[in-house]
C-alpha beads as a LAMMPS data file, in Angstrom:
LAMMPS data file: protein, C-alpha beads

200 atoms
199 bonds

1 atom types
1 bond types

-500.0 500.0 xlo xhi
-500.0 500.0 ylo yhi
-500.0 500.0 zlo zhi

Masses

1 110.0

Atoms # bond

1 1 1 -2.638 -8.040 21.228
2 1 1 -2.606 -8.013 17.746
3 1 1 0.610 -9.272 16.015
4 1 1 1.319 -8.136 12.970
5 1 1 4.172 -10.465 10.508
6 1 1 6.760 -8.851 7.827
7 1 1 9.489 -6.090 7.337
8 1 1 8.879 -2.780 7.899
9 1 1 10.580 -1.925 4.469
10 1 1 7.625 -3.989 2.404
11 1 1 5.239 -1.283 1.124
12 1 1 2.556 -3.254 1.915
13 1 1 3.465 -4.204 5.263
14 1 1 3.613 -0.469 5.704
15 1 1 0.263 -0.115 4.585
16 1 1 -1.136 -2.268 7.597
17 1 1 1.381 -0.897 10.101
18 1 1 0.920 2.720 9.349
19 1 1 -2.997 1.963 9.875
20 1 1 -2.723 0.222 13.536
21 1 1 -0.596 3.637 14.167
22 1 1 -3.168 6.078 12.773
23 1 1 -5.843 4.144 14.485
24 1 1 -4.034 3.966 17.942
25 1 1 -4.269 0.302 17.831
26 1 1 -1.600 -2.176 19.989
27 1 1 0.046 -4.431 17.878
28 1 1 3.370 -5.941 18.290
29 1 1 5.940 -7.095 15.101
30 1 1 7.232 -10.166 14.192
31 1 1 10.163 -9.967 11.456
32 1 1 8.946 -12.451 8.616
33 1 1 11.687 -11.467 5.852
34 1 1 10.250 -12.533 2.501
35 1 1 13.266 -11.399 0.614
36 1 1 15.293 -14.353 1.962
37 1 1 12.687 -17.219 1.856
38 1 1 11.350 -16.625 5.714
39 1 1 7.768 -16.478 4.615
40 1 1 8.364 -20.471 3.090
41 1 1 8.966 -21.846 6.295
42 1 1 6.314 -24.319 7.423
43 1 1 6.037 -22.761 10.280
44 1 1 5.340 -19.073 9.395
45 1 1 2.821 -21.157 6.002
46 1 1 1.231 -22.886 9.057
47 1 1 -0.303 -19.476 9.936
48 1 1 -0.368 -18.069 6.559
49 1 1 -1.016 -20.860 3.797
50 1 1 -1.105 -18.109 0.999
51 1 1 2.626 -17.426 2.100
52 1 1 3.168 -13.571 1.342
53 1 1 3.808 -10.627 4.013
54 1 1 2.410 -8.934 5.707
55 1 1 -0.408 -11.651 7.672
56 1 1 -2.058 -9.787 11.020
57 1 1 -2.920 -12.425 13.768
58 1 1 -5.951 -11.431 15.890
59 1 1 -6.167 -12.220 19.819
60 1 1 -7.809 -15.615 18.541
61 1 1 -5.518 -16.689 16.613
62 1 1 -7.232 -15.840 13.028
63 1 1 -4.541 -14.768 10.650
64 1 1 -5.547 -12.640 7.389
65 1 1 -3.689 -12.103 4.654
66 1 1 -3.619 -9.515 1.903
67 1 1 -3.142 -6.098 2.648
68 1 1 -6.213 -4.561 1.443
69 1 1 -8.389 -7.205 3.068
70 1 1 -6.395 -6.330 6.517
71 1 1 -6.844 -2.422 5.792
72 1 1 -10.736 -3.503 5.196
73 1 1 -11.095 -5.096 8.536
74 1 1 -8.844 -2.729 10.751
75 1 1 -10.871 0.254 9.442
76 1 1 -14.111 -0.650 9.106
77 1 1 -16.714 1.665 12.117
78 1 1 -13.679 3.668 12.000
79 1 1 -13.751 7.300 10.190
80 1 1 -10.999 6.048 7.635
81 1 1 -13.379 3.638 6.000
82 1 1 -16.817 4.737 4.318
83 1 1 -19.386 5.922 5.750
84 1 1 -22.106 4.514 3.788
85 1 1 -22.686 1.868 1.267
86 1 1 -21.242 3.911 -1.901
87 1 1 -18.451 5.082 -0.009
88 1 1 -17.151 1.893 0.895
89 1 1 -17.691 0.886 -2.829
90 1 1 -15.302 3.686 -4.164
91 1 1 -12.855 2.964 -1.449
92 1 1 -12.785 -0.872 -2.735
93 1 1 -12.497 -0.032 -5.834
94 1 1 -9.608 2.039 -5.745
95 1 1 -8.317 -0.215 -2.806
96 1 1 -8.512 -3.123 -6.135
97 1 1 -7.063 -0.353 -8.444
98 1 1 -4.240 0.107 -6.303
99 1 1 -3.394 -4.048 -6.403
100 1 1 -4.001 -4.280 -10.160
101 1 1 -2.495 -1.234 -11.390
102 1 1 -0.056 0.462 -8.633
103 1 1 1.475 -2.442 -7.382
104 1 1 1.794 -4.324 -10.555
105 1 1 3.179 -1.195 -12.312
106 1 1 4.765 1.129 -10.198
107 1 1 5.708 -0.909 -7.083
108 1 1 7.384 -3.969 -9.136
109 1 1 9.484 -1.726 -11.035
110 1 1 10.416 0.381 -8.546
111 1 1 11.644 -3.015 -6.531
112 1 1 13.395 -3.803 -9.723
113 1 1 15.609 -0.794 -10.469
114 1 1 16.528 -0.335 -6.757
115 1 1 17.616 -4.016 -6.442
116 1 1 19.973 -3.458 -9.828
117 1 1 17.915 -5.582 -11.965
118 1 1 16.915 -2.949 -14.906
119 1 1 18.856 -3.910 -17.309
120 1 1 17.863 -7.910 -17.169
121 1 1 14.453 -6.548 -16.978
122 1 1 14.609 -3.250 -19.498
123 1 1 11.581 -4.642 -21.594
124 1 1 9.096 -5.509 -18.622
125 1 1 10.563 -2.277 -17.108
126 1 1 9.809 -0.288 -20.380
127 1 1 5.754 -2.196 -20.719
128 1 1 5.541 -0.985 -16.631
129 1 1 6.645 2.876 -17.206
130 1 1 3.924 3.098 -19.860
131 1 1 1.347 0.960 -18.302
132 1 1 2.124 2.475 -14.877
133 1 1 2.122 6.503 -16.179
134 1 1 -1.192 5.656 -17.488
135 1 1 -2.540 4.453 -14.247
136 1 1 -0.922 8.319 -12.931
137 1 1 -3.083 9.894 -15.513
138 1 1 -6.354 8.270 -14.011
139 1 1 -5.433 8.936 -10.338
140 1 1 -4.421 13.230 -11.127
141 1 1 -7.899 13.520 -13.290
142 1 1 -9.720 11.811 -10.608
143 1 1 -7.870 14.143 -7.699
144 1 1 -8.911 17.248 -9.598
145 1 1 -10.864 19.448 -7.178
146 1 1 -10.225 17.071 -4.257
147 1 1 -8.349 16.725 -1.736
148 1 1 -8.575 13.092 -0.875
149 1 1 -9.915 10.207 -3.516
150 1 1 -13.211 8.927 -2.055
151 1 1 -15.602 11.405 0.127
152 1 1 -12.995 14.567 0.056
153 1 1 -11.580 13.209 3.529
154 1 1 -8.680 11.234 4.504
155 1 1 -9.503 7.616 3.768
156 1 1 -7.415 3.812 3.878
157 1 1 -8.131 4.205 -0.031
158 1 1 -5.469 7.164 0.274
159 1 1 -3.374 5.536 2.604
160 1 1 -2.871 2.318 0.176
161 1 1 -2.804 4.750 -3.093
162 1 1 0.113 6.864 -1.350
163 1 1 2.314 4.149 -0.533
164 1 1 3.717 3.522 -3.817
165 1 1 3.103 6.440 -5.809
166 1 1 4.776 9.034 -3.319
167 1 1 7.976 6.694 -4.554
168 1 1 7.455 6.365 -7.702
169 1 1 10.347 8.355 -8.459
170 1 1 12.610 5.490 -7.345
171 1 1 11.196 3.295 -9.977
172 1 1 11.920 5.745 -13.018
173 1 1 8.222 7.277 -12.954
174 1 1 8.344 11.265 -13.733
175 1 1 6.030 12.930 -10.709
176 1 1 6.914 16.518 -12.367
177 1 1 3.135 16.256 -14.775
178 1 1 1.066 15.746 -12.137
179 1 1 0.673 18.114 -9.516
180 1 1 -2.547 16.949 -8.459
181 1 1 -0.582 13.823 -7.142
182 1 1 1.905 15.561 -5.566
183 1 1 -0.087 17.539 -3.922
184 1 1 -2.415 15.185 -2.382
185 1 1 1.021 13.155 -1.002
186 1 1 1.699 16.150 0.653
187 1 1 -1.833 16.505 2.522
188 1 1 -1.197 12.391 3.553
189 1 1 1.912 13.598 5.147
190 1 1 0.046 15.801 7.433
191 1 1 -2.240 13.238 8.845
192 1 1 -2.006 12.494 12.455
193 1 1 0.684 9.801 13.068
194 1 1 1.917 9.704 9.761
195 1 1 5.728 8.253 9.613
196 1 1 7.433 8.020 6.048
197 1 1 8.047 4.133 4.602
198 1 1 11.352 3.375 6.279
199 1 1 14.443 3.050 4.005
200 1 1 12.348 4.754 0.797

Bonds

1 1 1 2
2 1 2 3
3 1 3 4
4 1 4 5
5 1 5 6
6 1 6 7
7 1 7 8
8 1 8 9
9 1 9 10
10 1 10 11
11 1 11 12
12 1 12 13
13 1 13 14
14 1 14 15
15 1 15 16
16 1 16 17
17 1 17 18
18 1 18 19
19 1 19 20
20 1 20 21
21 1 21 22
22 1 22 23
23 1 23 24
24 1 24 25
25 1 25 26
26 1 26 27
27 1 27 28
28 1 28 29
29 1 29 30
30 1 30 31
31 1 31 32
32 1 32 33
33 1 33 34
34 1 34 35
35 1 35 36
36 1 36 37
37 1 37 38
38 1 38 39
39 1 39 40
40 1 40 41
41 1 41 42
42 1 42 43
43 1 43 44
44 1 44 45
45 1 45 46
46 1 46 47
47 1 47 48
48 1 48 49
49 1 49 50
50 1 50 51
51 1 51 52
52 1 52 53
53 1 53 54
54 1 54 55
55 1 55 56
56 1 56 57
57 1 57 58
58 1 58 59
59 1 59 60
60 1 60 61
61 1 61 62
62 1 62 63
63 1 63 64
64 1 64 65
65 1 65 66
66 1 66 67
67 1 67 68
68 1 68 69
69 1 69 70
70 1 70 71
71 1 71 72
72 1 72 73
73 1 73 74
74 1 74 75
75 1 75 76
76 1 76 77
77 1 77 78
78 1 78 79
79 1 79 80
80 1 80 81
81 1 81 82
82 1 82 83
83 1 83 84
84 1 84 85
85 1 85 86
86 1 86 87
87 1 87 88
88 1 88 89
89 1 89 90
90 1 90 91
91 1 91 92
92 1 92 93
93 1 93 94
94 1 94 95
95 1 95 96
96 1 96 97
97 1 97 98
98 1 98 99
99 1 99 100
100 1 100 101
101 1 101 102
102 1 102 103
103 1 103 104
104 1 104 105
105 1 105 106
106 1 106 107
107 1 107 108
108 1 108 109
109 1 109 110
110 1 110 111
111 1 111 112
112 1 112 113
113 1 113 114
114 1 114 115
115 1 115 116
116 1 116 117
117 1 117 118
118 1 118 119
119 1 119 120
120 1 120 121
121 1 121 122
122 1 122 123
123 1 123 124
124 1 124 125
125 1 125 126
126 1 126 127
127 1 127 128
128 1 128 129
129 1 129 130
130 1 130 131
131 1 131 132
132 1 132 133
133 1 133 134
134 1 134 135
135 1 135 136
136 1 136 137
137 1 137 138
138 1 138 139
139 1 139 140
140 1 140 141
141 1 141 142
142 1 142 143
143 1 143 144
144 1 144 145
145 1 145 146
146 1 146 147
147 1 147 148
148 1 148 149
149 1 149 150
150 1 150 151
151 1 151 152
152 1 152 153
153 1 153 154
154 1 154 155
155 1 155 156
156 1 156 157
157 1 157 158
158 1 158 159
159 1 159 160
160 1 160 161
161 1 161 162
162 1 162 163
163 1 163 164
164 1 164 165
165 1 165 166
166 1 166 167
167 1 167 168
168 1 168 169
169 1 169 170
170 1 170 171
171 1 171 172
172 1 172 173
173 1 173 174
174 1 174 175
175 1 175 176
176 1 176 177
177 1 177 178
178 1 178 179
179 1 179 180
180 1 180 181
181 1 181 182
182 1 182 183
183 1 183 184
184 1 184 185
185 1 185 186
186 1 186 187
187 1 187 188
188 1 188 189
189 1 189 190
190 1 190 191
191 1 191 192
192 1 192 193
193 1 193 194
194 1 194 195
195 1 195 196
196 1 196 197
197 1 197 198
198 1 198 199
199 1 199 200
C-alpha cells in the first residue's frame, strides 16, 4: 500500500491526498509535522533527502518528493492527466505556474498572516499581494469561456491551481474581481470525492 508522509493541514500534502481519494487509490498516512522540525529527523531525511512534506512511498520502497511530480505520477493513464502530448504540456505548465507563482505568492502569505507574522513581514507581504493579484489576473483571463484550465475537463492542473487560490482570502487576496475564479472553485467542489483542505 502506498504510504503517503505529512499533515493533512499542508496545502500541498492536500494536493496528493485529495488525488489518491479522487482516484480511489489505498494509501495509508504517516504524520511527518514539518512545522515542528519532524521532517529533519534522520530518519524521516533517510527516505526523503530533499526533506520537505509531503514524500509518497510506493510498495517498493521508492519515495518521491514534490507535489507536482507525485500528482504527475499518480495521474498519469488516468482521465485527470492529458490525454495527449499538448495536453500534458499545458497541464505542466500550469502545474510549474502554480509552484512559481501560487505558492510563492499566495500560499506564503497566506501562511504568514494566519500564523500572526504580518506585521514583521508587512513589506514581503505588500511585494506578495501585488505579485500574487497579478498571477489572479492571468488565471481569470485564461478561465474565460472555460470551465476547467487545460482541455475544458476536470484535470490535476485544477486540482493543484484550486488549493491555494480558493483560500486566498485568508492571506489578504480580494476574490470579489474575479468571478471567473470563483466560479471555477465552485465546479472543483463538485467533483466526485472532493473534501475541503482541513482547518482552511
Amino acid at each position: 500500500m502506498l504510504r503517503l508522509y505529512g499533515i493533512p493541514t499542508s496545502g500541498n500534502c492536500y494536493k496528493v491526498e485529495l488525488l489518491l481519494k479522487q482516484l480511489q487509490i489505498p494509501y495509508e498516512t504517516v504524520e511527518v509535522n514539518s512545522r515542528v522540525g519532524e521532517n529533519r529527523r534522520p530518519e524521516y531525511l533517510a527516505k526523503n533527502p530533499l526533506g520537505q512534506i509531503p514524500a509518497l512511498e510506493l510498495e517498493d520502497g521508492t519515495v518521491l518528493a514534490e507535489s507536482a511530480a507525485i500528482l504527475v505520477y499518480l495521474a498519469e493513464d488516468t482521465p485527470l492527466y492529458g490525454q495527449n502530448k499538448l495536453e500534458r504540456a499545458e497541464i505542466l505548465k500550469w502545474l510549474f505556474f502554480e509552484q512559481t507563482r501560487i505558492a510563492r505568492y499566495i500560499a506564503t502569505t497566506r501562511f504568514l498572516v494566519r500564523a500572526g507574522q504580518a506585521e514583521a513581514h508587512a513589506e514581503l507581504i505588500a511585494q506578495n499581494l501585488k505579485s500574487g493579484t497579478e498571477a489572479l489576473e492571468i488565471m481569470e483571463g485564461h478561465l474565460q469561456g472555460k470551465a476547467f484550465f487545460v482541455g475544458n475537463r476536470y484535470t490535476i492542473a485544477d486540482l493543484a491551481l484550486f488549493t491555494y487560490t480558493h483560500v486566498a482570502e485568508q492571506g489578504g487576496f480580494d476574490l470579489k474581481p474575479f468571478p471567473n475564479i470563483r466560479a471555477w472553485c465552485e465546479r472543483v467542489k463538485t467533483t466526485d470525492r472532493f473534501f475541503p483542505l482541513p482547518g482552511a
